[in-house]
C-alpha positions, 0 to 999 in steps of 0.5 A: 408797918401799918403806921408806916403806911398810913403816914406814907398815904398822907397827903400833907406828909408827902407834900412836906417831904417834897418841900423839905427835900427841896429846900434842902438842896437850895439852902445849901447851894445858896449859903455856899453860892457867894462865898464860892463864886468870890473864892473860887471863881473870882466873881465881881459885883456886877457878875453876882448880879447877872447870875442872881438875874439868872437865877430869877429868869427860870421864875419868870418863865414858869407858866411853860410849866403848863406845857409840862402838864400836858404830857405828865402828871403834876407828881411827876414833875415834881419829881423829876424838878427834884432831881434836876435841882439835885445834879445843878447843886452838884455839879456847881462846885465843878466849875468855879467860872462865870459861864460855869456858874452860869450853866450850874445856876441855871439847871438848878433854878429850874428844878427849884422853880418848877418844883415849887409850881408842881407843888403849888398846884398839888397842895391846892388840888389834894387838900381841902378848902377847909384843910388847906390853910393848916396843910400849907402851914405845916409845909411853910413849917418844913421849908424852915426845917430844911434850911435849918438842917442845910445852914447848920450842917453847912456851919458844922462842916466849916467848923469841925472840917476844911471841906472843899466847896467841891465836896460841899455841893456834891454832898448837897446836891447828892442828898437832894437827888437821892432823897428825891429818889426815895421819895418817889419810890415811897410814896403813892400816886397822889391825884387831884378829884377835878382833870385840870384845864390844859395850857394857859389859862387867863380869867378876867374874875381872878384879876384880884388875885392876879394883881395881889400876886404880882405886888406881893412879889415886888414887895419880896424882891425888895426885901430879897435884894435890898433887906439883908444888904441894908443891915450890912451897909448902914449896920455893918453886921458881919456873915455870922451875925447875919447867918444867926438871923436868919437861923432865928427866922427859920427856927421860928418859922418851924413852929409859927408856919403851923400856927399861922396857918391856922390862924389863916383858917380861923379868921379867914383870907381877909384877915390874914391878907390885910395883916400881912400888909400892915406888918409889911408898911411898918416893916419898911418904914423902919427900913426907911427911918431906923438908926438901931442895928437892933430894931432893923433885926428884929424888923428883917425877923419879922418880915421873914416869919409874917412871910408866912402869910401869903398862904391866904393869896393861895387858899383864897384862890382856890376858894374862888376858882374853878378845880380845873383851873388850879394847875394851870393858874399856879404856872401863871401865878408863878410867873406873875409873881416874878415879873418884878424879880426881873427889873426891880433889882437893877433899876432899886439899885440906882435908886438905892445909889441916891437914897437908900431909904427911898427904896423902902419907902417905894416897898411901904407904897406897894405895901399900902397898894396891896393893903387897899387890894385887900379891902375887896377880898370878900370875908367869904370868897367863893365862886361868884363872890370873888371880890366885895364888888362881884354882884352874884346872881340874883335868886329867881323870884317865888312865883305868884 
């Protein structure tokens, strides 16, 4: 019981747990989501892609989580984002229409997106400089465990049963809701050293990070919307070979998040930064130029297990900003990040209608941008020394 309690007062186990439980629930509902809005709601193209532009909105707007901050603690917002994400899973198999699937998409990305800003912000402000990178990993790590569990038992279900999308998302959903429950019944209250600045914060000596942020999630968004459909289009592979993919992905992922983690700790935000772009600029050029079903495979696995790394944006602001700034800046980083979310589908789409290649080369250019971007990380960021052209006070002269 001693030991029960201990591992209940970690900061990292309560953050894992969290992620865990939120990942359960969107995995479920997104392995579930296409095959039942074509099935049972009868959508089209065009409607799938309204509701996944919906689905991003909730992203976009996740600065007003700021607002939040100002009547609760980050922990409770956590919370209440986990059960809020639990009753969208749930009531989506309920209502099998396009305003139905609508209202559903909405609450439950809503849960998911402030949960995951609540999160952000309360892994930077409970785990240390020094601990972070490895905290994070593990966390990353226990993202990939979730939707292992979710796609397994998801493909187990379908195997052994003929359950009804109904009974799918409420199993799902109820699970979420009620592992969010326990969660907040079992574990402490968690609170950060530093009392955070309330509203929205904007500084201009975080314009790096602002700027990494924001071309990090462009780069994503191609690779969300356009990566997986290539491999479908031009490979022509199949929604088993597909789900095996992305099960590989995920079972990498629970043991390499960890170690890039670490790695991230070892060698240092620079390092990693820069890494994560190289691995980014070879894995669209192939994109682009590849005629392998294989090598695109492989480079959608390795994009999806390098992901990990943008863990070093985050350590690297929190090693340059001021304490009290980590929450509201994790609502603002948040938003940045899905600026891109919100135009580049459509407007990737035409391009992709002309030449499908164009759009990867477009991803390998903001790749290399962000790769430049990364030459002024300084190899030792902190508090004055935000970037390699920060010029840090000068110390005063000895006196004569």
């Amino acid at each position: 019981m001693h030991k029960l309690r201990i591992l209940f007062a970690s900061p990292v186990v309560f953050l894992m747990t969290l992620a865990f439980v939120n990942w359960l629930g969107f995995a479920s509902w997104q392995a579930l989501l296409n095959n039942f809005a074509k099935d049972a709601a009868g959508f089209d193209g065009f409607q799938i892609g309204v509701l996944q532009s919906v689905r991003e909105i909730p992203g976009f707007l996740a600065f007003t989580a700021v607002f939040l901050f100002m009547i609760m603690r980050e922990q409770t917002l956590a919370y209440l984002s986990l059960l809020m994400l639990g009753v969208g899973v749930a009531m989506t198999g309920f209502l099998p229409s396009f305003w139905g699937l609508i209202l559903t998409t909405t609450i439950m990305s809503v849960g998911f997106h402030y949960f995951e800003t609540a999160n952000q912000a309360l892994s930077l402000q409970l785990l240390s400089k020094k601990e972070a990178p490895r905290g994070i990993g593990k966390i990353y790590g226990a993202n990939a465990a979730a939707q292992l569990v979710a796609y397994g038992g998801i493909a187990g279900a379908f195997l052994l049963f003929t359950p009804s999308y109904e009974a799918m998302f409420l199993v799902a959903g109820g699970a979420t809701f009620v592992l969010g429950l326990l969660a907040m019944a079992g574990f402490r209250r968690f609170q950060g050293e530093t009392k955070q600045n309330r509203g929205i914060v904007l500084r201009s000596r975080y314009w790096l990070y602002y700027a990494l942020t924001f071309l990090s999630g462009a780069r994503r968004q191609i690779f969300m919307a356009f990566g997986a459909f290539l491999l479908v289009e031009r490979f022509g592979y199949e929604v088993s070979t597909l789900a095996q993919l992305l099960f590989l992905t995920c079972a990498i992922n629970v043991a390499a998040a960890p170690l890039l983690g670490r790695a991230i700790g070892r060698f240092g935000e620079r390092a990693t930064i820069l890494a994560e772009n190289v691995v980014l600029v070879i894995v669209f050029l192939g994109y682009a130029f590849t005629g392998s079903a294989l090598v695109a495979g492989a480079l959608f696995v390795l994009d999806g297990v390098f992901f990990t790394l943008t863990i070093a944006q985050k350590t690297y602001f929190q090693k340059i900003g001021d304490p009290a700034d980590i929450a509201p800046t994790a609502s603002v980083a948040f938003t940045i990040n899905h600026i891109a979310a919100v135009a580049m589908p459509v407007t990737f789409g035409v391009i992709w209608m002309s030449d499908p290649s164009a759009v990867f080369l477009i991803g390998a250019a903001i790749a290399c941008v962000s790769l430049a971007l990364a030459f002024l990380v300084p190899r030792h960021p902190d508090e004055g020394n935000e970037t390699v052209l920060s010029r840090p006070a000068k110390a005063p002269l000895p006196a004569e």
